[in-house]
N, C-alpha and C positions, 0 to 999 in steps of 0.2 A: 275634634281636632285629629288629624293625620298624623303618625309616630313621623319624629324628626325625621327618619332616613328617608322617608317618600319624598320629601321635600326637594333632592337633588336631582326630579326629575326620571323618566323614562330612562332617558342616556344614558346618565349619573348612575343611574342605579346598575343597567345593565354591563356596562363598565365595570363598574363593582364587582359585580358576579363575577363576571368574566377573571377581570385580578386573582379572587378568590378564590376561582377553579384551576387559576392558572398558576398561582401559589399552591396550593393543595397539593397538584398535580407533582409541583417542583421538588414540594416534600418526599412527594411517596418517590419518586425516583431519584432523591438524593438518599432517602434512606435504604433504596435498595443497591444503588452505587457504592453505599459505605457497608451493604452486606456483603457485599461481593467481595469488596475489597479487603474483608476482615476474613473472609473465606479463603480467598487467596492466600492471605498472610498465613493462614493458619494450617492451608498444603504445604505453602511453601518451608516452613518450621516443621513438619513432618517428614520433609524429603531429606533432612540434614540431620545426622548420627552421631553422635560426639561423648567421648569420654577418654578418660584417661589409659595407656596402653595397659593390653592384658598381653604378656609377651608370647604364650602361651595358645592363645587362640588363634584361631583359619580366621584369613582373611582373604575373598576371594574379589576377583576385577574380571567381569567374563561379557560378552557379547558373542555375537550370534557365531562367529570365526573363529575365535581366539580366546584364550582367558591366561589369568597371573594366578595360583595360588600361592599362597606364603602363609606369614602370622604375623603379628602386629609389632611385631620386633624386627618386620623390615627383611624379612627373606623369601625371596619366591622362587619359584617355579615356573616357566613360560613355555604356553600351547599355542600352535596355529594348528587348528584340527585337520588330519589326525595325529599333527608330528607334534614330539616335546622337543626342544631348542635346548633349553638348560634347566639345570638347577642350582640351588644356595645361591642365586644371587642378593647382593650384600652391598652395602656403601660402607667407604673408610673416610673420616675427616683429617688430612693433614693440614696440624697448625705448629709451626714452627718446626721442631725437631720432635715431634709427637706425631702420632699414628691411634687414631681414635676411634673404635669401631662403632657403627653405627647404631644397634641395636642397646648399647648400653648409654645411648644417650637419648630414647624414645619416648618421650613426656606424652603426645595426646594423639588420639586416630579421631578423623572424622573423616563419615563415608555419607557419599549420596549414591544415588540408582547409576548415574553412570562413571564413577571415580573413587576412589580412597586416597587419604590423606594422612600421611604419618608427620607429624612435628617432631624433628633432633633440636636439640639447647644444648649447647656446650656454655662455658665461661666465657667467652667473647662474639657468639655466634649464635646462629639458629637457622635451621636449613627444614622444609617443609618438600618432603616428598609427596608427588599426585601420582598416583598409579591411574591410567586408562588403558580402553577395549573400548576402542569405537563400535558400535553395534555391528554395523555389515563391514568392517575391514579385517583383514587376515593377519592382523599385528597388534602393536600397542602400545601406548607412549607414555614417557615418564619423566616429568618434570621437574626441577629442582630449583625452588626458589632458594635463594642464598639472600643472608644477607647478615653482614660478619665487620666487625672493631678491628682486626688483621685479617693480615692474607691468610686464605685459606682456599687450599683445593680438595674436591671430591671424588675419590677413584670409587668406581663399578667393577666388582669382582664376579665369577661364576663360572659354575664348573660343566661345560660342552655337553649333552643328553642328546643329540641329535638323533631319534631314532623316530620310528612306529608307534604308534597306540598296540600294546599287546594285543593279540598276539603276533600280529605279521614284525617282520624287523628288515633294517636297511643293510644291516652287516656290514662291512666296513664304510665307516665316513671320514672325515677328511676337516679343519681349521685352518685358514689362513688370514689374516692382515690386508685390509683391501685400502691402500691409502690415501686414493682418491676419495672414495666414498667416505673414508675414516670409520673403517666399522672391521666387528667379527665378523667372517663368512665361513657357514658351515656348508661342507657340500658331501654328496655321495659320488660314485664311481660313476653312476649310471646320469651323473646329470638331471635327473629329472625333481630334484626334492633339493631344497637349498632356503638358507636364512642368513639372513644379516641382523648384526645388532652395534649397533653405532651411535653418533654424534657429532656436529658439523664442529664441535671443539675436542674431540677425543683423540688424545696422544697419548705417547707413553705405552702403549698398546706392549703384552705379556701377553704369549702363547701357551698355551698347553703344550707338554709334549713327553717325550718319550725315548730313551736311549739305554745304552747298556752300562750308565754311569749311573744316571739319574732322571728323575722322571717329575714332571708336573703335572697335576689334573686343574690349575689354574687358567682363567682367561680373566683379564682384566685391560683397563685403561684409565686414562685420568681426564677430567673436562676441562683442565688448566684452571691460572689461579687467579682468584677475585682478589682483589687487593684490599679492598676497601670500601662497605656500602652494599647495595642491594646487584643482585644478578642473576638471570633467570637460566638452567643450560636445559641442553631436551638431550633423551635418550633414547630411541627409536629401535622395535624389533620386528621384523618383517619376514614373511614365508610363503612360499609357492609348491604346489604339487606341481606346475607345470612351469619348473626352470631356475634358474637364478634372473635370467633375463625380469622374469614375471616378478620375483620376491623385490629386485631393485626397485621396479617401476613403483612397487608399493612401497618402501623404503623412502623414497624419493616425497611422494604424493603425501605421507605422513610427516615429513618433517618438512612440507611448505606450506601446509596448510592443518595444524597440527590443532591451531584455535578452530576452525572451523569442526571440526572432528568432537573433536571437545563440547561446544555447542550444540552440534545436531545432534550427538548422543543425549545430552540434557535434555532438548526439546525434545526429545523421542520419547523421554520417561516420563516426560509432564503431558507431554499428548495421548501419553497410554492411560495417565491415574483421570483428563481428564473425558477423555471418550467412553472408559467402563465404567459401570456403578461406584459413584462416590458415596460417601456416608459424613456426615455431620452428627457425632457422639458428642455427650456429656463427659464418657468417658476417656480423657486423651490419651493414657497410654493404649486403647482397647483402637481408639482411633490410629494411631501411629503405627500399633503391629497391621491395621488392614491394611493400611495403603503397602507399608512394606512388603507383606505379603504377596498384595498384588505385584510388584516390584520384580519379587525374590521367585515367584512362580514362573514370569514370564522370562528372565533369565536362564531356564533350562531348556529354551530352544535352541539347537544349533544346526547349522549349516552346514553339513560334510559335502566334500567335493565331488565325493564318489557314489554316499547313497542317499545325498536329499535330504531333507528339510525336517525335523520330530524334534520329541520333546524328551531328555537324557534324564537320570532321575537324581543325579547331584554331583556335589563336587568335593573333595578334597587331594590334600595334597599327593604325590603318586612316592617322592622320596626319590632312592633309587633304582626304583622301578618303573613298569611306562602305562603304568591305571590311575588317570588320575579319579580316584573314589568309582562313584557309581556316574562316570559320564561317557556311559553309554545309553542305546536307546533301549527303554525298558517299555516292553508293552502293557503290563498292568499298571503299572506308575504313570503312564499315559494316560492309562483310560481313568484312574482316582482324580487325576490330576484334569481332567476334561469335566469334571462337573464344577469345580471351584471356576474352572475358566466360563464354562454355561452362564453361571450363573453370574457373576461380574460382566458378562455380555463382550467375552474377547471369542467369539465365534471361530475368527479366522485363524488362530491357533489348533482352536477344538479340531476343526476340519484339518489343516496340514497335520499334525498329530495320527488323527482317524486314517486318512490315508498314506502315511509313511506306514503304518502299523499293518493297513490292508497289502500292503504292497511284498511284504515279506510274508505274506501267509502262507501256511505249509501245505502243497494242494489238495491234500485231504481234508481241510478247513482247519486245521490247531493253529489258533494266532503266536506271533511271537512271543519271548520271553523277554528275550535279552539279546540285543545286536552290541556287537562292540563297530567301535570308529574305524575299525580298519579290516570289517567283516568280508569286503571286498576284493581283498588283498590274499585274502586265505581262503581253503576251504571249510570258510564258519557255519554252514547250514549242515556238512555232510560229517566233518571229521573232527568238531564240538562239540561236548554235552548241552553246552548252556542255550542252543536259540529255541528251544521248545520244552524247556524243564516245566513249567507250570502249566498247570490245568486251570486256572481263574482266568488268566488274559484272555479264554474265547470268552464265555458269559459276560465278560463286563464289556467287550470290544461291542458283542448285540448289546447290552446297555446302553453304553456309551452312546452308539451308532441312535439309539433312540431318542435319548434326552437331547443330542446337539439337534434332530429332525424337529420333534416338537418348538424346544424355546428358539434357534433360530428360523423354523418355517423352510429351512433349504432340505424341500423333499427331493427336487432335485439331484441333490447329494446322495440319500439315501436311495434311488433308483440307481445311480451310476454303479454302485457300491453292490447292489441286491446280489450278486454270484459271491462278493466276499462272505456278506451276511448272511446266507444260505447253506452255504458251506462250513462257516462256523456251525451253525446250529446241525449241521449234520454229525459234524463233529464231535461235538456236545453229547447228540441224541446216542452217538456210538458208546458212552462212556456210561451211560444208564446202569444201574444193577436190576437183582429181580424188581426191587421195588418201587423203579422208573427214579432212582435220584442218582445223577452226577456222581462217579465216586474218583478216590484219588488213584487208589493202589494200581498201579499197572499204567497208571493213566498222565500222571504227574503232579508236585505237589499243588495242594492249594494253598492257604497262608504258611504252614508248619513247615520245613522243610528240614529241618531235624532236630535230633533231640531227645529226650526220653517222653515227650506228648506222643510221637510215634511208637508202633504201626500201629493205624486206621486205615478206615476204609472210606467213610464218609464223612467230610469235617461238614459240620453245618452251617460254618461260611461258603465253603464250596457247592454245597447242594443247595441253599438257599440262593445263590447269583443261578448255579442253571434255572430254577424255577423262577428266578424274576426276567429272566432272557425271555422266555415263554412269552411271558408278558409284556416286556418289550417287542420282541419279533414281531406279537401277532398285532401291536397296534402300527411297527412298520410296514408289513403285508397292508394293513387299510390304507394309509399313508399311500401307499402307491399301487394299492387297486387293484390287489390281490385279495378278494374279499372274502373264498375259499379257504385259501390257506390261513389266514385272519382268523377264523370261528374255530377253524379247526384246534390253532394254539389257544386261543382263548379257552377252548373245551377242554386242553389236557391242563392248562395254566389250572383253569377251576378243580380241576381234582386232584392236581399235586399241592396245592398250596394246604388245604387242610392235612393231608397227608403228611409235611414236613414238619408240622408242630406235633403230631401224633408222634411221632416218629424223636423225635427228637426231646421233647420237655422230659422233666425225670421228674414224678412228682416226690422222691426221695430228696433230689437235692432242692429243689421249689426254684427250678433254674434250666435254663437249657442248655443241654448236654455239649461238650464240645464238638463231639462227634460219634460214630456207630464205629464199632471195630471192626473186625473180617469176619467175625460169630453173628454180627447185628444185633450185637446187646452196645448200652449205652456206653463213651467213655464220657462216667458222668465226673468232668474237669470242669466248675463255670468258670466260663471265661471273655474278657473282651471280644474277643470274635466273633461271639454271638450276638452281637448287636450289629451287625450289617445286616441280615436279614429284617431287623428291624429299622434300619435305615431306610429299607424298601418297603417298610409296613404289613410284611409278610407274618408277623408276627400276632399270636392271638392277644389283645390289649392286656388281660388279668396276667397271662405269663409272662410276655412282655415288664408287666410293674416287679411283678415278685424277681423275675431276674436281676433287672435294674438296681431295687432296695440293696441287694445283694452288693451287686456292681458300686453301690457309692459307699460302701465300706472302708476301712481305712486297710482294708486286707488287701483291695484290687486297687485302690485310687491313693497312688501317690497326690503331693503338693505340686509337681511336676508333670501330671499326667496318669495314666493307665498301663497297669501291670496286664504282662499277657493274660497271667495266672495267679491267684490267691497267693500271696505272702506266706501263706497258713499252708500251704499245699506238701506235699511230701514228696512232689515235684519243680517246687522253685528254687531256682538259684539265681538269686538278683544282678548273676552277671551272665546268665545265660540270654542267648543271642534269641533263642525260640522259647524261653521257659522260665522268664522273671523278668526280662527289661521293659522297660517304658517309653515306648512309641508314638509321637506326637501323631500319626496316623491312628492307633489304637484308637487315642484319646479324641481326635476327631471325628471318627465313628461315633463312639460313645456319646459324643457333644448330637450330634444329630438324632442319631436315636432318641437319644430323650427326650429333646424337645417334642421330634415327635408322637411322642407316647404321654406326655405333658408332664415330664417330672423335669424342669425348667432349674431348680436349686443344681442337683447334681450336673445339667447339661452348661448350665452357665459356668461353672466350677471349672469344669474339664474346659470349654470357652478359653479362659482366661489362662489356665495353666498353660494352655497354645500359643496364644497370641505372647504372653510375658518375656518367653522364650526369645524372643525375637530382639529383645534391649536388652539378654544378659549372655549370651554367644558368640556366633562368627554375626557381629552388629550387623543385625537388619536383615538377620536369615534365621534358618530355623533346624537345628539338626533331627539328624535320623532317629537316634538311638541313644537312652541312658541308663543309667543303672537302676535295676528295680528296687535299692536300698537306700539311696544318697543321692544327692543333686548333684551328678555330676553327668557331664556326658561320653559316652564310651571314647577309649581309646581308637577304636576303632573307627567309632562315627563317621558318617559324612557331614559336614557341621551346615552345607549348603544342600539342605535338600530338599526337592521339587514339592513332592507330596506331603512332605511337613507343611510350608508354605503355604499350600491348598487348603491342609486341613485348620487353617485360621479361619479363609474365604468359606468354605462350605460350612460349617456351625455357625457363622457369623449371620450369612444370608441364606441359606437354607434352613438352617435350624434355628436362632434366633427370631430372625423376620419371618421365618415359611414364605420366601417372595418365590413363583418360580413365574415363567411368561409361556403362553401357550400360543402360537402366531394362529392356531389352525380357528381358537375359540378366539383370537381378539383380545385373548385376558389375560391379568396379571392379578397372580393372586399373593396378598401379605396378610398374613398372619401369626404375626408378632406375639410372642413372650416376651417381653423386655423386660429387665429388671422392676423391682416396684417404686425404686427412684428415681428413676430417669421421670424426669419431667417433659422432656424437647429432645427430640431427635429430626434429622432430614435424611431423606435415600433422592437422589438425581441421579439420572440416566436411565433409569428403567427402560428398555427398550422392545417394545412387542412389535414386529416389522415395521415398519418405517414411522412410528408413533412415540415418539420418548415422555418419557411423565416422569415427574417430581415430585418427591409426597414431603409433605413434613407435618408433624404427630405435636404433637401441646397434648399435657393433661394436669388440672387441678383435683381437687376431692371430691368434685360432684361432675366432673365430663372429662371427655376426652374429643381432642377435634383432631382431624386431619383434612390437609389443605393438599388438591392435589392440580399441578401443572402440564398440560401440554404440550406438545410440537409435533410437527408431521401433520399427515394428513391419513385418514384411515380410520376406521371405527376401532374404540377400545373401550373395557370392561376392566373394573376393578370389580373382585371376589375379598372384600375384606372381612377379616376374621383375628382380631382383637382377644387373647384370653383375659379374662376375670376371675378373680378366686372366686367361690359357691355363695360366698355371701352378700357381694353386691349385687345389688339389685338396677337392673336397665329400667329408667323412665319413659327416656325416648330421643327417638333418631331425624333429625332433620337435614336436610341438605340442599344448601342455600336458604333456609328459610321454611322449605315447604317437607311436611311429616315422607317417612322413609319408611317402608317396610324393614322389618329385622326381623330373626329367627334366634334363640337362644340355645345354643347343643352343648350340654353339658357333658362331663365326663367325673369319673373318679376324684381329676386332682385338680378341676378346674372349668370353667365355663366360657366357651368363646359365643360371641356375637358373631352372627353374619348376616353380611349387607351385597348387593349388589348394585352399581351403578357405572352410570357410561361416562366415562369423562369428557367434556366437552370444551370447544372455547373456551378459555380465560381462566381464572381460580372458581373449583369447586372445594365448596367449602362444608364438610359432614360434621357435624357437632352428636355427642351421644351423652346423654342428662342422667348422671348413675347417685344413687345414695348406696350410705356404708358400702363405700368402695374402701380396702384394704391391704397393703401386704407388706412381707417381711425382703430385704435383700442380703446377700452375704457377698462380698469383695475379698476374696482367696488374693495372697501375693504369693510370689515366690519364697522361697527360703533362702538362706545363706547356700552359696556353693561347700557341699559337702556335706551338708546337716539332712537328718532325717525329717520326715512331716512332720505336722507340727496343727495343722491348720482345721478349722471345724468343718464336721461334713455332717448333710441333712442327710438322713437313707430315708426317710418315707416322712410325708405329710398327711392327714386327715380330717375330716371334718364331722361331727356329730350331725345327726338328721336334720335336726332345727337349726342347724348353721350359728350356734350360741357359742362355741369350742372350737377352735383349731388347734391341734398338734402337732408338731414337730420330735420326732425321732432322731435325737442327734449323738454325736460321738467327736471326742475328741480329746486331745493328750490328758493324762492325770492330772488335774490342778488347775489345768490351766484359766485362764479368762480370757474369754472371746465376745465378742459384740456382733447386732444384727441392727440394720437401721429401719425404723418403722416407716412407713407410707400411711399419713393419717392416724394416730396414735389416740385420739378423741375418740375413736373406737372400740380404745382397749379399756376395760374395766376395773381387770383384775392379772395376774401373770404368776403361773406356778415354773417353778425351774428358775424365776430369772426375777430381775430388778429392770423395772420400766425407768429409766434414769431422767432428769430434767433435760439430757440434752434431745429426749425422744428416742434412744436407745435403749435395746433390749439387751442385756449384760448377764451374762453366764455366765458362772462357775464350776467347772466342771468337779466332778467327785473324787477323791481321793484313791490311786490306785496303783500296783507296782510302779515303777518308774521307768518314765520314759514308755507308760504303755497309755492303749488308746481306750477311754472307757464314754459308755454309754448314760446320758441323761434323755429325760423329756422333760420339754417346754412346751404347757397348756395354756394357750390366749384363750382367756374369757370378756366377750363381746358385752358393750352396754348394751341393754336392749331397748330397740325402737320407741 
């Protein structure tokens, strides 16, 4: 007898199918509908900043034009580049026979990428200020929702700043009441520079002024008064280098279409997070500082009228003076700041960046330093110290110039460019000593620029960029087909590179020297620094680790970040600018280097200590500078700054993932350390010329798969390269089904697989079959503002020959108890140092020692055996 279902026929049946396939179908693309849709929700919950006001902190509103600094208690400062308009601007609430200032009624800030939002609450009211910087407008708009139990009006105070970006100045300027427009107008003598700040409901208007009686520095007016119920007013500030004519026109255009403004900026930030490499993390705050980052990096482009288009290296407030922080164009903060943008695939910055930077080069080849916004105006190249003080901006410029040729493929570029890049390296080659390395003295600083770390001769941050220039150059020469000059760097790259570790490691201190003095004996200082030449893998692996070990000390690695110099030093002072603070750049370094060299514990640390920063500052940025003693960040700071920001992006996707894209190979190579409990992670957008790919990663106890996606058209290559600790063991690699060659290259602190494959049509799917696979993770938080470290650090891991033992070298406060979460815990047998706990944690105690100081344990994992 025939099973039932045959029974309904041919038709019947194929029908059936058909249904089946056609419902199946409906599934899998309802279920990818509601991934998307949750993916969405979960950008979208990442673009939006929110906490209760810090009065205290920079809050910045900036676009390509223009920007607002203040603090979150409601006072700014307002740029159209390169003029300042005003400052202490301020709201007053008047209710009844009361005068309420604004700032002491500030309950919540919430900011996104292109707005901030302060909330005032009185007793019968609540008034929600939106500060905007339309992207490409030369002004800024500030709205006031109202909405109040009695009348209440809101006056706008501030006090005139009309001038120049230092150093050039306008010299006398001029205020007057324009009552048609209902605005301030600031103007100078010469007519050509002029701002309005107004409101289609602003009366009551208060001048500044000036007599032999008495005198005001006040401007003010009032939006009139809301009687009763909800009320929206707008505030409008507008500027022109060419006129008042030009400032109105845009005065005008902001206050008719003030939503629309609003909008396009929005959609400008959501088109940016979703065009460059997205990331889908387990971990959400780790998630929320990248996208920020991205955000907060691409916000340090600006627009000057006079010299074009680059990237400024931050922002804060200017006060009574006319700097506001570091927003000028700085060329090494360009070039740090061009591989975070590489590598998130925002290309067309890299490039305006590279050539604003080629464009002011000094014709001897010394790339810039530092342009101010109004270098135009004065004579800043001839009668300035600052546009050529450093000696780093040319090697990282041929850097730079390399890494944007390779991952974006526009050789192109780098032909147009070849006299800038030539000339650099001439440059470069001039500054040589006997012993063919880059030096500073005479030449200009490289990171150090004062301090008692000086005088040197060769810091070996600075010699280490000329010899990876080398390396750069000669692979630009092939690039475009100079294939002479090509071998030729290649052939000097080859003999300085061993050279610079000779030269430099101290086997005294079991670390690399900061630098050679003017005698060419060691200045043996370890220090963060010395981990950029290991960024560039210039570094021999064994000194490299032994630096490192060093390096994740509780002496150089705040909870916060990376001390210049040892805590312990006889040269730190934890409020020194060169010689104890904690630079989220340091710390970025550091995070890269490590990964690269595989010590993953310390580089994830330094990882997070970056990104954290971003939800406890100027919200949803990332400062300069802190103190090498205390979570705090310097007075001085710039609390928006460019290359902090980057150095989230570059440890995240260069050093975490090792993703880089090669247009010339087709390939994209990832090779990820990720934490050991991340289970599910995704990367979208990868883009190797006109080919984009999606990877997303699964992994249980015994595999790991990766699913990878295409678009475009064009042949591509994944190079993946997966770490494993030394003891699990690879079964085997299949893809789609069918066996996968692999390669196992082990190292010191870890073992990657490598695979090679093409990605093709549709989902490619790698599955990798591992037994006793293992490992430990640590999740550093920040501290309280103000409090010292606190937090446990690995300085070195190892593993016995037979892979039966793992150990952990660690250190941390006297007393304390810290946790490690296991990956696979059925592995563990036995544990010295620690308590295997039921929740699957490893639990530590640390030993008993002065207080408040940091002491040393080892924890030894003993493996079941097979």
């Amino acid at each position: 007898m025939n099973p039932p279902f045959i029974r309904v026929g041919r038709r019947g049946l194929a029908f059936r199918v058909v249904r089946a396939v056609c419902t199946l179908a409906m599934c899998l693309l309802s279920a990818r509908l509601l991934l998307a849709q949750q993916r969405n929700q979960t950008r979208e919950a990442t673009r939006e900043l929110s906490r209760a006001t810090r009065t205290w902190e920079f809050l910045p509103i900036v676009g390509r034009r223009a920007g607002l600094f203040g603090n979150e208690a409601g006072r700014f400062e307002s740029w159209v580049y390169p003029l300042k308009i005003f400052r202490d601007f301020h709201l007053t609430f008047h209710v009844g026979d009361r005068a309420l200032p604004a700032e002491s009624l500030a309950r919540t800030l919430t900011v996104r990428p292109e707005s901030a939002s302060i909330l005032y609450v009185g007793d019968s009211f609540r008034v929600r200020e939106t500060l905007c910087v339309p992207v490409n407008e030369p002004g800024a708009i500030i709205l006031l929702d109202v909405e109040t139990e009695e009348p209440l009006e809101v006056e706008a105070s501030f006090i005139g700043d009309f001038q120049l970006e230092w150093p050039a100045a306008l010299g006398g300027t001029f205020v007057t009441w324009d009552a048609k427009e209902r605005a301030v107008v600031f103007g100078e003598e010469a007519r050509k520079y002029a701002a309005l700040v107004g409101s289609p409901t602003a009366a009551d208007a208060q001048l500044s002024y000036q007599t032999n009686y008495s005198s005001s520095d006040q401007n003010s007016f009032r939006f009139g008064v809301t009687q009763k119920g909800k009320e929206t007013k707008i505030l409008v500030i507008a500027a022109s280098v060419a006129g008042r004519a030009d400032a109105e026109k845009t005065y005008q255009h902001l206050l008719s279409s003030y939503a629309n403004s609003l909008r396009e900026s929005s959609d400008y930030y959501r088109a940016y997070l979703d065009k460059t490499v997205s990331l889908e993390l387990p971990d959400s705050a780790l998630q929320q500082a990248y996208d920020w980052a991205r955000i907060s990096t691409i916000q340090g482009i600006v627009n000057n009228p006079f010299l074009g288009t680059g990237l400024v290296a931050g922002y804060r407030t200017s006060g009574v003076g006319q700097r506001p922080g570091f927003a000028w164009f700085f060329g090494r903060d360009s070039m740090w700041t061009s591989f975070a943008l590489n590598s998130e695939g925002d290309y067309s910055t890299t490039r305006a960046a590279l050539d604003f930077v080629g464009k002011y080069q000094r014709e001897d080849g010394k790339v810039p330093h530092e342009i101010s916004q109004s270098a135009s105006l004065v004579p800043w190249f001839k009668d300035y110290p600052y546009a050529y003080v450093s000696a780093d901006a040319t090697p990282l410029f041929i850097i730079a110039m390399n890494d944007y040729a390779v991952q974006s493929g526009d050789v192109a570029f780098a032909r147009d460019k070849w006299d800038n890049i030539w000339r650099a390296y001439q440059f470069m080659h001039s500054t040589y000593d006997a012993q063919g390395f880059a030096q500073n003295a005479g030449v200009g600083h490289g990171w150090v620029e004062g301090g008692p770390l000086l005088p040197v001769k060769n810091e070996y941050y600075q010699a280490g960029l000329a010899i990876e220039a080398l390396r750069a150059l000669s692979n630009l020469a092939r690039l475009v087909g100079k294939d002479d000059v090509s071998k030729q760097l290649g052939a000097e790259f080859a003999h300085s590179e061993p050279a610079l570790d000779q030269a430099f490691w101290s086997p005294e201190m079991k670390a690399y020297a900061f630098a050679l003095k003017p005698d060419n004996t060691r200045a043996d200082e370890a220090s963060v620094l010395t981990t950029v030449p290991m960024w560039f893998g210039l570094s021999d692996a064994n000194h490299a680790d032994q630096t490192i070990t060093q390096l994740a000390a509780a002496a150089h690695e705040t909870d916060w970040g990376m001390r210049i110099i040892s805590q312990q030093s006889k040269l730190y002072d934890g409020s020194g600018y060169h010689y104890g603070s904690v630079w989220p750049l340091f710390t970025g370094w550091a995070s890269v280097a490590e990964y690269r060299y595989h010590r993953a514990f310390p580089a994830y640390f330094n990882l997070r200590d970056n990104a954290l920063l971003g939800a406890d500052g100027a919200l949803g940025h990332f400062t300069e500078v802190l103190s090498g003693d205390y979570y705090q960040s310097f007075a001085t700071s710039s609390p928006h700054q460019i290359w902090s920001a980057a150095m989230v992006v570059s440890p995240i996707l260069r050093g975490m993932f090792g993703l880089q894209t090669d247009v010339e190979k087709h390939q994209i190579t990832f090779a990820p350390h990720v934490p050991a409990d991340w289970t599910s992670f995704a990367i979208r957008n990868v883009h190797v010329g006109e080919v984009g790919v999606d990877f997303r990663y699964r992994k249980t106890s015994d595999s790991v798969e990766l699913e990878t996606e295409r678009t475009g058209s064009g042949d591509c290559w994944i190079e993946f390269s997966p770490a494993f600790n030394l003891r699990t063991q690879v079964v085997s690699v299949q893809m789609n089904g069918r066996p996968l060659q692999f390669k196992i290259l082990p190292n010191s602190n870890d073992q990657h697989l490598s695979v090679r494959f093409p990605v093709n049509g549709g989902p490619n799917h790698l599955v990798i079959r591992t037994k006793n696979d293992f490992g430990l993770a640590l999740a550093n938080e920040l501290p309280p503002l103000g409090s010292a470290s606190r937090g446990l650090r690995v300085l070195s891991e190892s593993w016995n020959p037979s892979r039966t033992e793992f150990t952990l070298e660690l250190s941390g406060r006297s007393g304390s108890h810290y946790e490690l979460s296991v990956w696979n815990p059925s592995q563990i047998a036995s544990v010295e140092g620690a308590i295997l706990s039921k929740r699957g944690k490893l639990e530590i105690e640390m030993p008993q020692g002065a207080a408040d100081s940091y002491v040393q344990e080892k924890l030894v994992v003993h493996f079941v055996r097979p």
